[in-house]
C-alpha positions as CSV (number, residue, x, y, z in Angstrom):
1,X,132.2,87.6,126.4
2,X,135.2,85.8,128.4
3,X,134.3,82.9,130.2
4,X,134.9,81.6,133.5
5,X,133.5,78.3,133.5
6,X,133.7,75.7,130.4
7,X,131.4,72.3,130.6
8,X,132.2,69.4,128.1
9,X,129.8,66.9,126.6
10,X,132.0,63.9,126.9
11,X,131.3,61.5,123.8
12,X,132.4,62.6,120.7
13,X,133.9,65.8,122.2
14,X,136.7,64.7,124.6
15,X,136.4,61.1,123.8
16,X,136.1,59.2,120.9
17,X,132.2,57.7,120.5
18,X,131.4,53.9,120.8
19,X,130.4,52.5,117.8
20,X,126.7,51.2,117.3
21,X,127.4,47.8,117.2
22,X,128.9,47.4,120.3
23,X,126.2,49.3,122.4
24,X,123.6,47.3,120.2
25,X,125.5,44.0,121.2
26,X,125.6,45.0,124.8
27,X,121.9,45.5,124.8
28,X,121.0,42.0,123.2
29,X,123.3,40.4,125.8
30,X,121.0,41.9,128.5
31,X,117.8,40.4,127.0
32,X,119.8,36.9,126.8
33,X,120.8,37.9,130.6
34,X,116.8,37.8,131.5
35,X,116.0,34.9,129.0
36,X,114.9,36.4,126.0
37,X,117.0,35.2,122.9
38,X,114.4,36.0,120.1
39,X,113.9,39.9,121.2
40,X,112.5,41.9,118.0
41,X,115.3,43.5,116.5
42,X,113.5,47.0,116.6
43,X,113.1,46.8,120.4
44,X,116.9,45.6,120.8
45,X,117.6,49.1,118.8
46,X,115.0,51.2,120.7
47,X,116.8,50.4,124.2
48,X,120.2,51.1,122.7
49,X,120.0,54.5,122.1
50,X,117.0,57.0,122.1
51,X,115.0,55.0,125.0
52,X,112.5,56.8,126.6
53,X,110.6,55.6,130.6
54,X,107.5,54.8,128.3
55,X,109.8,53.0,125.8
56,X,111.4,50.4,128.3
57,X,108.3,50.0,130.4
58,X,106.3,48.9,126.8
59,X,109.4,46.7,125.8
60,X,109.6,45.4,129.2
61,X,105.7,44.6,129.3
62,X,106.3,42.7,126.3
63,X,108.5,40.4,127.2
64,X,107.7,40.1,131.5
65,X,110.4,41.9,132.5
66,X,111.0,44.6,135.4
67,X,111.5,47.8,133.8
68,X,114.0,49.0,136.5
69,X,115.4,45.7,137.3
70,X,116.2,45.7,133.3
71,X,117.1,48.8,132.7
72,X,119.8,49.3,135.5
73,X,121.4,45.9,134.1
74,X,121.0,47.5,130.5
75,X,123.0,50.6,131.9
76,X,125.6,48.1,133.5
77,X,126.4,45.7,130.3
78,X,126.8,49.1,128.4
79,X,129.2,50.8,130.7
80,X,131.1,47.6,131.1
81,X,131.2,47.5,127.2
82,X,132.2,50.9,126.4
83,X,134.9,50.1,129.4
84,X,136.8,47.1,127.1
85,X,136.4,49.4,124.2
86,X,138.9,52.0,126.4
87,X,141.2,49.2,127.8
88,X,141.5,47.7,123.9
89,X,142.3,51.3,121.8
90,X,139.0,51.6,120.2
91,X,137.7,54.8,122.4
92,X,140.6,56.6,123.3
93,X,140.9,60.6,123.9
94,X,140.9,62.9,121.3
95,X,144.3,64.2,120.6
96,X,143.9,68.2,121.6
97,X,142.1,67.1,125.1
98,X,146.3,67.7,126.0
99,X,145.6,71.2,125.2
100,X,143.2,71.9,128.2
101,X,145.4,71.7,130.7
102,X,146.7,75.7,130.0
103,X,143.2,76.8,129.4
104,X,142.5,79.1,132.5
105,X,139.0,78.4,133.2
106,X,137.3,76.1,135.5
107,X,136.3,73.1,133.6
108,X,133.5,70.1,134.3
109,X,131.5,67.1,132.2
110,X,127.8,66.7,131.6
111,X,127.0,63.7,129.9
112,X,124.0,61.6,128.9
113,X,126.3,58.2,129.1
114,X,126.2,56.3,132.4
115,X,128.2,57.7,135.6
116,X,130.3,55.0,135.8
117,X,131.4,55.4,132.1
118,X,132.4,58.8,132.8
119,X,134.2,57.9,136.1
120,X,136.0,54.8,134.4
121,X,136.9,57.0,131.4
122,X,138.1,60.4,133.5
123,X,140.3,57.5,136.0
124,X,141.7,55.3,133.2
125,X,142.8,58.3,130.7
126,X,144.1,60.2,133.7
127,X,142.1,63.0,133.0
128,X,140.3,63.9,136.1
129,X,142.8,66.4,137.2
130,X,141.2,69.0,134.3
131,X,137.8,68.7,135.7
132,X,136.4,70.0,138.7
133,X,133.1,68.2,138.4
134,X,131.5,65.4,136.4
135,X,128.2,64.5,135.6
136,X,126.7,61.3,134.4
137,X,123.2,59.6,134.0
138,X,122.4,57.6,137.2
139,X,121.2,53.9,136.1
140,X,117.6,54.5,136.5
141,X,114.6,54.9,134.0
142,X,114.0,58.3,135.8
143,X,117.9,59.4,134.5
144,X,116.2,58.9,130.9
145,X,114.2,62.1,131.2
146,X,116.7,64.5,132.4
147,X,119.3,63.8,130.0
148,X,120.1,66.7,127.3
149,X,118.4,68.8,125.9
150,X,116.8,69.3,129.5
151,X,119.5,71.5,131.6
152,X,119.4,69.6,134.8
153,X,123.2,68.2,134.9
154,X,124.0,71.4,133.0
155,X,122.7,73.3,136.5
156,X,124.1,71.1,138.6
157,X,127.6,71.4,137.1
158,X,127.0,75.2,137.4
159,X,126.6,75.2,140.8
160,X,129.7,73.0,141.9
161,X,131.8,75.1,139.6
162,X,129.8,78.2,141.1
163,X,129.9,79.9,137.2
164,X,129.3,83.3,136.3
165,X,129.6,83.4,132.5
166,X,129.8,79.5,130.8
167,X,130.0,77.9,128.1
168,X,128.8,74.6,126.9
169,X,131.0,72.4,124.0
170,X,129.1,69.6,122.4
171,X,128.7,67.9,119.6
172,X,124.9,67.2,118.8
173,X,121.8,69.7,119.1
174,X,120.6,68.5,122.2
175,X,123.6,69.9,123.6
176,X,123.0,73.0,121.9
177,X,119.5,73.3,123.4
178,X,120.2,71.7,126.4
179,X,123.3,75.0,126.9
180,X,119.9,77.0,125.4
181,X,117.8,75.7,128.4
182,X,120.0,76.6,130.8
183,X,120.8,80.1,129.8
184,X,124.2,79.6,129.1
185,X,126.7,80.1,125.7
186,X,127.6,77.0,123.4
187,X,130.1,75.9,121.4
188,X,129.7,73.3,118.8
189,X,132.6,71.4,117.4
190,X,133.2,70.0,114.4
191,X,134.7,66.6,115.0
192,X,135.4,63.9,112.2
193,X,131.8,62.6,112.6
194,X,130.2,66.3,112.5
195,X,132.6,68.4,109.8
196,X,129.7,68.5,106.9
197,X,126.9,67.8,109.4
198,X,124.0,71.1,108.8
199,X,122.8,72.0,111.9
200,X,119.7,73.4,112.7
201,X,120.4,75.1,115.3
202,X,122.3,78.1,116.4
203,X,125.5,77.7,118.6
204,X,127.5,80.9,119.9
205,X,130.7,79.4,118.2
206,X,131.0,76.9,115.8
207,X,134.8,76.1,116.6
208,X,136.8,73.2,114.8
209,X,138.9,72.0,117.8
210,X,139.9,72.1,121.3
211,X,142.5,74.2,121.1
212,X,140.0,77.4,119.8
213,X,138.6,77.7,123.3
214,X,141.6,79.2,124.2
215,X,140.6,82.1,121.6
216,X,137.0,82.0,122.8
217,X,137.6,82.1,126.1
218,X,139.4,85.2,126.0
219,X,137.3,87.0,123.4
């Protein structure tokens, strides 16, 4: 199979992931933002990562709150937190990202983050140039459902880049599914975080870096 058309998960795959903490703290600051300071820890860590449309509107019913009034200032604190976390060295690029730039394929992003973490991360790591389209989350509730493993940014990603044989690198399984769901290849690398992870699924490649996709490309 050569390959016309590679897509990129973002976090963890070109760019280094946020840590817990500061997505956690982002959240709680969003609760304050609305009045709540004695939020139950478990519902701080439910609308940090994993939320679902039921999820916030239950939380949200709990404490009074506007589901979509909340949740687009949710999506907003985190995107501005993972946005100080670039400008201060702790999410920077991976170090092979350099070698896409000779890799002879059209190239886009599908990520679950927001859109406006993807667009401040493409613009202030002057990476934009590699990528012919890029895909985030809008900040609504409704974003929550179409996020990986369901294909829907995949597809749209396809049909700017107007693909005939792609391939999909990520770095979880939904990525692997959501490639699956679309009918397309995958490629699952082994970053730092994932080099003894067991995966129970079943990429096309299993590739340790960046820099394979020139050999997978071609094969």
């Amino acid at each position: 199979m050569t390959y016309d058309t590679v897509i990129f998960d973002n976090d963890g795959v070109l760019v280094g992931r946020t840590h817990f903490e500061v997505l956690r703290d982002a959240t709680e600051a969003t609760f304050a933002d609305f009045g709540v300071t004695d939020c139950d820890p478990d519902h701080v860590e439910d609308m940090t990562i994993g939320a679902t449309p039921s999820s916030v509107d239950t939380v949200c019913d709990t404490y009074g709150l506007d589901p979509d009034t909340f949740w687009q200032a949710r999506d907003t604190r985190l995107a501005r937190a993972q946005q100080v976390e670039a400008r201060t060295g702790r999410k920077t690029p991976y170090g092979d990202v350099g070698t896409l730039a000779d890799l002879d394929v059209e190239m886009g992003i599908v990520s679950s983050n927001q859109q406006a973490t993807v667009d401040f991360l493409l613009d202030h790591f002057e990476m934009r140039d590699h990528f012919s389209t890029a895909y985030g989350r809008e900040p609504t509730i409704e974003s929550l459902d179409l996020r990986k493993p369901d294909p829907h940014y995949i597809e749209r990603a396809l049909s700017d880049l107007d693909a005939e044989n792609a391939l999909f690198v990520g770095d979880n399984v939904s990525d692997i599914q959501a490639a699956e769901n679309a009918g397309i290849d995958s490629a699952f690398i082994r970053r730092p975080h994932r080099q003894d992870w067991d995966l129970n699924v079943w990429p096309t490649w299993d590739i340790q870096s960046l820099d394979d996709l020139h050999r997978v490309c071609s094969a």
